[in-house]
C-alpha positions in Angstrom: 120.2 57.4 94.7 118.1 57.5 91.8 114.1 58.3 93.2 110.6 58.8 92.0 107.6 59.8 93.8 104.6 59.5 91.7 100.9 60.6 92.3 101.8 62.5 94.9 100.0 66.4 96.0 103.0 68.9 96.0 101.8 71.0 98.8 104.5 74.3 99.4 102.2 77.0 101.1 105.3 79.6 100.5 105.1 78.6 96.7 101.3 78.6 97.0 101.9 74.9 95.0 98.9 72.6 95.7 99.3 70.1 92.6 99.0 66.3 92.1 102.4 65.6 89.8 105.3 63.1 90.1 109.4 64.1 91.1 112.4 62.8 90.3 115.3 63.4 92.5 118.9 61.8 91.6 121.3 62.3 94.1 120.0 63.9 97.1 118.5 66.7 94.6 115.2 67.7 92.4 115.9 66.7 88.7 112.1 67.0 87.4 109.0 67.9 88.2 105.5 66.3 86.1 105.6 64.3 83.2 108.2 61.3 83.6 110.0 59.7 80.4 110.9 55.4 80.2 114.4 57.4 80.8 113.4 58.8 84.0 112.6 55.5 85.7 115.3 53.6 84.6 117.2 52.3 87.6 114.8 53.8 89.6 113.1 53.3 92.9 109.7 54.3 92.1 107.2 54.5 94.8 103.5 55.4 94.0 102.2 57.1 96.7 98.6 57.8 95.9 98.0 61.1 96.5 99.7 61.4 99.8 100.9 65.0 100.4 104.6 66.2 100.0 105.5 69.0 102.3 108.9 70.5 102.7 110.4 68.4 105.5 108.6 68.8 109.1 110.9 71.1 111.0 110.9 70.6 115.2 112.4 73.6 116.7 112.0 72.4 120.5 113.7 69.2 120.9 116.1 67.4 123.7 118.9 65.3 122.5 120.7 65.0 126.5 124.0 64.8 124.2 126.0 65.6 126.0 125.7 64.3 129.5 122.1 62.0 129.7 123.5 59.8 126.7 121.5 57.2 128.4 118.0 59.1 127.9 119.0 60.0 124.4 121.6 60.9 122.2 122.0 62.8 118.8 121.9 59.7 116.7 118.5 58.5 118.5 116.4 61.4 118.4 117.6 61.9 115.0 116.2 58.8 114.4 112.9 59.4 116.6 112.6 62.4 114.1 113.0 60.8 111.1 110.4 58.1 111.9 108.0 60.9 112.9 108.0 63.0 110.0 110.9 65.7 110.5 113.9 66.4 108.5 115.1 68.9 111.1 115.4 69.9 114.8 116.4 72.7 116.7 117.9 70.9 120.0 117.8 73.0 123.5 121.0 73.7 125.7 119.8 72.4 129.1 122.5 69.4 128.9 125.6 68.9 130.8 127.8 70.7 130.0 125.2 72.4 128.8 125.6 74.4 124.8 127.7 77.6 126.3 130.7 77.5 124.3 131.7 76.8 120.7 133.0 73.4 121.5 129.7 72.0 122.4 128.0 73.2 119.4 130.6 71.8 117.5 130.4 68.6 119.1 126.4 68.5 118.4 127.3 69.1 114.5 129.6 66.8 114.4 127.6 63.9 115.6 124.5 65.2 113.1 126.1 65.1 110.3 126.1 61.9 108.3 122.3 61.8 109.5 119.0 62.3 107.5 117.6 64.7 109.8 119.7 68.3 110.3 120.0 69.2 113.7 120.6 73.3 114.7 121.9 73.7 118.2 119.8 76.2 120.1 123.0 77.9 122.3 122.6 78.5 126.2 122.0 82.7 126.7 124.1 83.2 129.5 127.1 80.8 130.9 125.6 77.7 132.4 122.1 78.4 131.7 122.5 80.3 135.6 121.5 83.6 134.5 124.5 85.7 135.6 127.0 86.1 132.8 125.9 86.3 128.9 127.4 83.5 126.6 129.9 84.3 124.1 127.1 84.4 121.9 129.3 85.4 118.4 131.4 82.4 119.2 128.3 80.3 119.4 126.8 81.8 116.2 130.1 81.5 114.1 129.5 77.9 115.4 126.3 77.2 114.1 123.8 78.0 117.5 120.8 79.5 115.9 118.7 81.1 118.7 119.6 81.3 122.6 117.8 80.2 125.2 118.1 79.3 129.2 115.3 77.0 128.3 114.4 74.7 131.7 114.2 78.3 133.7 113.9 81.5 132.5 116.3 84.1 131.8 116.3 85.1 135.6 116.8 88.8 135.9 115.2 91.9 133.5 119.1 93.3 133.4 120.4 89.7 131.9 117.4 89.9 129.6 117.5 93.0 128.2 121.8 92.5 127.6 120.5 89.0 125.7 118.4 90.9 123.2 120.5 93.8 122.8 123.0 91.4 121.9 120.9 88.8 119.7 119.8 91.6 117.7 122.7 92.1 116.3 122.5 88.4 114.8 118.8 88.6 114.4 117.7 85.7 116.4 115.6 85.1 118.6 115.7 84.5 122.6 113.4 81.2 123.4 112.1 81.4 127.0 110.8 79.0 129.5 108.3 81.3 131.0 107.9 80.8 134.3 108.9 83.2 137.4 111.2 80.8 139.6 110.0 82.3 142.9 106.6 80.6 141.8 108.1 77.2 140.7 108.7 74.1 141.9 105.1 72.9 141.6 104.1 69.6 140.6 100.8 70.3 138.7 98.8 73.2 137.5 97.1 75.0 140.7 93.6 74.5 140.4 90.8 72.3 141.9 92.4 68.8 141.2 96.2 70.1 142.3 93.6 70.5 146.1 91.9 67.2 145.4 95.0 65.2 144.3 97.3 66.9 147.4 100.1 67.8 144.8 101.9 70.8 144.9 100.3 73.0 142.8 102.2 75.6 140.3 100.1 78.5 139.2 99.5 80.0 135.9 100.1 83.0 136.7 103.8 82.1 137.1 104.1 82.0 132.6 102.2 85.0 132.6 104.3 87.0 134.6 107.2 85.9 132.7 105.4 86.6 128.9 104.4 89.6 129.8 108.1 90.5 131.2 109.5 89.4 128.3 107.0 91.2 125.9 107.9 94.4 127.4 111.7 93.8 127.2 111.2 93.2 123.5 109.3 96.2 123.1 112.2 98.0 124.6 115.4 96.2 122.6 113.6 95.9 119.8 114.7 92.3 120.2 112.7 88.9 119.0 111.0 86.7 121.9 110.1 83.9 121.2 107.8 81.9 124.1 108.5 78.7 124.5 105.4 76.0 124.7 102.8 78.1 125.6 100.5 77.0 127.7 98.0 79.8 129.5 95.0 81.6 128.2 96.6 85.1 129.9 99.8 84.3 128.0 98.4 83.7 124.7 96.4 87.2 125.2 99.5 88.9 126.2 100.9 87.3 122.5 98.1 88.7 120.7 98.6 91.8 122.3 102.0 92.0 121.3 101.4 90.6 117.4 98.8 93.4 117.2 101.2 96.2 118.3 103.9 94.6 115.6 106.6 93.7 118.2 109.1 91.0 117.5 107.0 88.5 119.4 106.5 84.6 118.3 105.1 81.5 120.3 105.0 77.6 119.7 102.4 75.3 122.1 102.9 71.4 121.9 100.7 68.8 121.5 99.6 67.8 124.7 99.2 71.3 125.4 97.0 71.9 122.6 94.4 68.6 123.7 95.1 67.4 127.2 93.6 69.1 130.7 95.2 68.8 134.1 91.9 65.9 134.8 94.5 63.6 133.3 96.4 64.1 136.3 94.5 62.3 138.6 95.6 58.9 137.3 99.2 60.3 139.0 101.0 58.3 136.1 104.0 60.8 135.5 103.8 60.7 131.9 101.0 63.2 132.5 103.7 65.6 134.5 105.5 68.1 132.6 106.4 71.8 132.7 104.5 73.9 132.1 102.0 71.4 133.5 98.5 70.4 131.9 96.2 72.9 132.1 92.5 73.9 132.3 90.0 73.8 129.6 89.5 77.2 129.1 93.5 77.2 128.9 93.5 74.4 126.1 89.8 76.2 124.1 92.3 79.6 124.1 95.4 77.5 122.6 93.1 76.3 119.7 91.5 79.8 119.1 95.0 80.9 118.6 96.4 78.3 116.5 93.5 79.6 114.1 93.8 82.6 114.5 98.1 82.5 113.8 98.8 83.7 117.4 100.7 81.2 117.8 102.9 80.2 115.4 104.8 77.0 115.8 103.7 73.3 117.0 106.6 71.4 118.6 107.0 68.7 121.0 109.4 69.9 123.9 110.8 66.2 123.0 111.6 65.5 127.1 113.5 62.3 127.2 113.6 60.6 130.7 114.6 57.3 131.9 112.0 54.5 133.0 113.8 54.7 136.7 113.4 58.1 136.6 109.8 58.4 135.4 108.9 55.1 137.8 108.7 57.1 141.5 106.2 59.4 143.3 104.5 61.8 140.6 106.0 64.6 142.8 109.4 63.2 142.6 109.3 62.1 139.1 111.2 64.7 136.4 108.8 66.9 133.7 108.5 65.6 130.4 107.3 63.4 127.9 108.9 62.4 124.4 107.2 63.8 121.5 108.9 63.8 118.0 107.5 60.3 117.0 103.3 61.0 118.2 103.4 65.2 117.3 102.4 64.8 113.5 99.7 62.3 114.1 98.3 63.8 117.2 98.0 67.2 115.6 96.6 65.5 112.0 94.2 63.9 114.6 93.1 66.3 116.9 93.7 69.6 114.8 93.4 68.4 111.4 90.8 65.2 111.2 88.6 67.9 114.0 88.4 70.6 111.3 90.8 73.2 113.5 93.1 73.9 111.1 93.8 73.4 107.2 96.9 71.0 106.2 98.2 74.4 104.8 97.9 75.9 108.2 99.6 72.5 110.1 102.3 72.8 107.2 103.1 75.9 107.9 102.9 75.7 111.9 105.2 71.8 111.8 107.7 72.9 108.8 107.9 76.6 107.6 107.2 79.0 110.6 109.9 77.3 112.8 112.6 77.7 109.5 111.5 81.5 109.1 111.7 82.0 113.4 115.1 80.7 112.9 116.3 81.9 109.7 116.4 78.9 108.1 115.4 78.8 104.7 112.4 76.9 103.6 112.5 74.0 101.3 111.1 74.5 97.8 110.3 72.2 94.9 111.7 73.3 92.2 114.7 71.6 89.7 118.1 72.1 91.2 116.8 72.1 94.5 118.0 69.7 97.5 114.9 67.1 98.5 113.8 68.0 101.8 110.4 66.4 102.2 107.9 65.0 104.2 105.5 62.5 102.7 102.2 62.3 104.5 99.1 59.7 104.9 96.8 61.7 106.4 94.2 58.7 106.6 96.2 56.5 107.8 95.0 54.7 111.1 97.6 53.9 113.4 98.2 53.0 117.1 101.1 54.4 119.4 103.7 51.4 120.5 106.1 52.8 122.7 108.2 49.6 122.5 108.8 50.6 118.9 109.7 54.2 119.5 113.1 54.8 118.0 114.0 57.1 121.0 115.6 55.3 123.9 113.5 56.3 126.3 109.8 55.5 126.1 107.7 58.0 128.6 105.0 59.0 126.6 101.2 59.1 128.2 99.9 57.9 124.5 100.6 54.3 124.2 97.8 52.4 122.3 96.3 55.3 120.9 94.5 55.0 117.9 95.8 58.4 115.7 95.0 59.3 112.1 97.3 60.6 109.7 101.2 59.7 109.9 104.5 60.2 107.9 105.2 57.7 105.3 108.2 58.7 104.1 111.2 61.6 104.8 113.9 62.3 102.4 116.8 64.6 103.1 121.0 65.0 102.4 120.4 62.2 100.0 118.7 59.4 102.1 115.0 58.2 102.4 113.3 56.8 105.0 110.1 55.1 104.2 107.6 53.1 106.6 110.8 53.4 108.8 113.3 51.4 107.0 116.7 53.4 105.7 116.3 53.4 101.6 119.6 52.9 100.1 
């Protein structure tokens, strides 16, 4: 393929590049960069994108594909597609599947079914065997696979022994274990404990259950010398106990989602179970200390916990009803609209939280533009006035709380391993 992108904003934070300019990129790769010739265009599809901003591709390190096992909530082709139409070139996917990502031949099996796709999916392997906290993984089979992080993500690592093996062992790879904070002898709660779990007479799960957890882990890292990172973040204690551990230097990263970042535990009360996930909604004094520490680079990462579930499923008492929403396809316009369009944070600061801070958790390198380079890039509208239609979604399941609202700012256009997607339609 033979592309132009003209009037566009390069926007690179790592190459601090904030220029209006135009690209060529022939073949999947960067050929020029400014100044176009009658040459240049020839054969050509040119798209002028007035002044839209092009960001290495949006990177989604907290995604669920349920391949293998729940192929009927989602699969690797779908939520690669769910990604694409949202705005990210890449996803880290978690290991809670069935079988779950323990062994080489699962990893292998996720590669394999990513890779004719746009989007590049990075397995995130299981820490110990079965995600049941007993026995570690094999986790240099899993690396030499392609696994880029471990994680029991669903429950945490579930004893300080298996923890502390975990990170003496991932340190020798140098990445990171992703918990699910939460201390299972406190789970099992269907909202956050507080004074609507006692009005709504659901069983409440208390805060203090992540907290225990993130400080736990916090202080195992301190120990191993090991890298932590906390899952989707949702307690003011917890983001304290972060801070905490940034300050002192320790290995210590954290990601928060959307509906984290914006929505309280009030929405509960409606009992629709698109407002039930885990961790559950909050408070907000919970949510007011989330934003502070977006600002403030506490928290590093934005991600969705993409949490694909079936309408059957979602469709029965909100106490019955699985955790989860999916995310990939409403993350970028809910944080360009409630983080970005609020004045919260700077596009330089959502680019960096949505596309480089995930790669650099992971050891992934960052997309750069520059001539010789491969196009990995997010093109973004970030006027652009849109309303959320589930019945579009490109995931297969649909359980998202934020159907018919209005957001501002959305990918246009995604380009990667030499294919474009633009206003959701395959370029060829």
């Amino acid at each position: 393929m033979k592309i132009v992108l003209k009037n566009i904003i390069l926007f690179n934070p790592e190459q601090k590049l904030n220029k209006k300019s135009n690209l060529l990129i022939i073949d999947g790769v960067i050929n020029k960069i400014g100044n176009l010739s009658n040459d240049d265009l020839k054969n050509a599809r040119v798209f002028d994108l007035n002044d839209m901003y092009c960001v290495p591709g949006l990177f989604d390190m907290h995604v669920h594909l349920r391949e293998p096992g729940r192929e009927d909530e989602e699969t690797v082709t779908t939520g690669c597609n769910a990604a694409a139409s949202g705005g990210f070139t890449g996803v880290a996917c978690m290991p809670n599947t069935e079988p779950s990502i323990d062994s080489a031949e699962v990893v292998t099996l996720i590669k394999e079914r990513a890779k004719d796709h746009l989007v590049d999916v990075f397995p995130i392997a299981a820490a110990t065997v079965g995600r049941k906290g007993d026995v570690l993984s094999p986790m240099a089979e899993l690396i030499d696979a392609g696994a880029v992080g471990f994680s029991d993500d669903g429950v945490a690592i579930k004893t300080a022994r298996i923890l502390k093996t975990a990170l003496e062992y991932s340190k020798m790879f140098d990445v990171p274990i992703i918990e699910h904070c939460e201390d299972e002898t406190l789970a099992g709660g269907s909202m956050n404990e507080s004074i609507n779990s006692t009005k709504l007479g659901l069983p409440p799960l208390p805060s203090v259950a992540e907290d225990l957890i993130v400080a736990r882990d916090i202080m195992m890292a301190e120990y191993t010398g090991g890298r932590v990172h906390i899952a989707h973040i949702s307690t003011k204690k917890s983001v304290e106990l972060v801070r905490q551990a940034k300050a002192k230097g320790l290995k210590v990263t954290s990601e928060v989602t959307p509906h984290h970042f914006h929505m309280t535990d009030d929405l509960v009360s409606t009992y629709n179970t698109n407002t039930k996930m885990n961790p559950p909604l909050r408070t907000q004094k919970d949510v007011d200390a989330i934003i502070d520490a977006l600002k403030d680079g506490t928290i590093d990462c934005i991600a969705s916990d993409h949490a694909p579930h079936s309408l059957e499923e979602k469709e029965m008492e909100f106490e019955y009803a699985p955790n989860g929403i999916v995310g990939l396809e409403t993350q970028l316009g809910l944080a360009l609209t409630e983080l970005y369009h609020r004045n919260i944070l700077t596009i330089e600061q959502l680019v960096e939280k949505l596309s480089i801070n995930p790669r650099k958790i992971l050891n992934l390198s960052v997309p750069k533009f520059e001539v010789g380079e491969k196009a990995n890039i997010t093109i973004i509208d970030t006027e652009h006035v849109w309303s959320v239609d589930i019945k579009k979604f490109k995931s297969i399941s649909k359980n998202s709380p934020f159907h018919n609202r209005l957001l501002k700012g959305k990918a246009i256009a995604v380009i990667n391993n030499d294919k474009m997607l633009f206003n959701d339609e395959l370029i060829k």
